[in-house]
Structure formats: structure tokens, C-alpha cells
N, C-alpha and C positions, 0 to 999 in steps of 0.2 A: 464574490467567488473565493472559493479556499483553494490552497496549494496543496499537489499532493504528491507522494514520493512513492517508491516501490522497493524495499530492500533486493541488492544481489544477491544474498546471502540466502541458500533455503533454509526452513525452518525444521526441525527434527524428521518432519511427516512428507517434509519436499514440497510445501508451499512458501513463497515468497508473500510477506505481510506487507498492504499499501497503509500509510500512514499520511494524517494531516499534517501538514506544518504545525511543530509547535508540539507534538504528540512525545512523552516522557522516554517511550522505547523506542523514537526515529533513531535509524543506524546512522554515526558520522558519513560524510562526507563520500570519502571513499568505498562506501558501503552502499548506496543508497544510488537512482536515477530519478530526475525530477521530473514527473508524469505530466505536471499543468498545471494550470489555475480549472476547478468545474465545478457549477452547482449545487452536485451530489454527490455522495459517494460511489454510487453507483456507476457514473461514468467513468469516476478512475479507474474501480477495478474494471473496469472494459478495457479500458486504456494499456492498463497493467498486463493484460493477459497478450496485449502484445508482443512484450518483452518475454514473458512467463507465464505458459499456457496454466501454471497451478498457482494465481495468485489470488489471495484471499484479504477482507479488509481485516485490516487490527484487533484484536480482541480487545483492548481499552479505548483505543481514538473512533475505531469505527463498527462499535457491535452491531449497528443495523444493515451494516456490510459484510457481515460477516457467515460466514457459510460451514457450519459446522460440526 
């Protein structure tokens, strides 16, 4: 299982990006909620959309998550 995060921060368009651990554009620390450990991408941004009804996966760590 991979680790997955949810930036606080929206992104120009007002989505928030989930990202894998380990991904080049994860927000520090303070920027970022740690969503879980899940099989897929797909379960995080489920996960994600709890925090953030417009969250979207990564355009580099998760393009097959990605909804765009």
C-alpha cells in the first residue's frame, strides 16, 4: 500500500491535488493532510473529497487519477 496526501492549498481552478508519498510537487508539511495508506489511487481521491469536495489526483504522481 502507498501513502497518500491531499494539498490544503487550492489550485488556480479550486481543486485541491492528492499526491503519493514521495511525489516532486507534495506541499510541505504544513500544507498538506495525510489521507492513508490505499491500494489505489482511486480510493484516495475518495478519501480526499472528504476533506475537499473538488479534489483531483496529481497531474505527475497520479495521471490515471486524474480527472481533467
Amino acid at each position: 500500500m502507498v501513502s497518500y496526501y491531499v494539498s490544503t492549498q487550492p489550485q488556480p481552478n479550486g481543486e485541491h491535488a492528492v499526491h503519493r508519498s514521495g511525489c516532486e510537487q507534495l506541499p510541505d508539511e504544513p500544507y498538506r493532510v495525510f489521507l492513508g495508506a490505499f491500494t489505489d489511487c482511486h480510493e484516495a481521491v475518495l478519501s480526499a473529497k472528504r476533506h475537499f469536495p473538488y479534489a483531483n489526483g496529481c497531474t505527475r504522481c497520479l495521471q490515471e487519477c486524474h480527472t481533467g
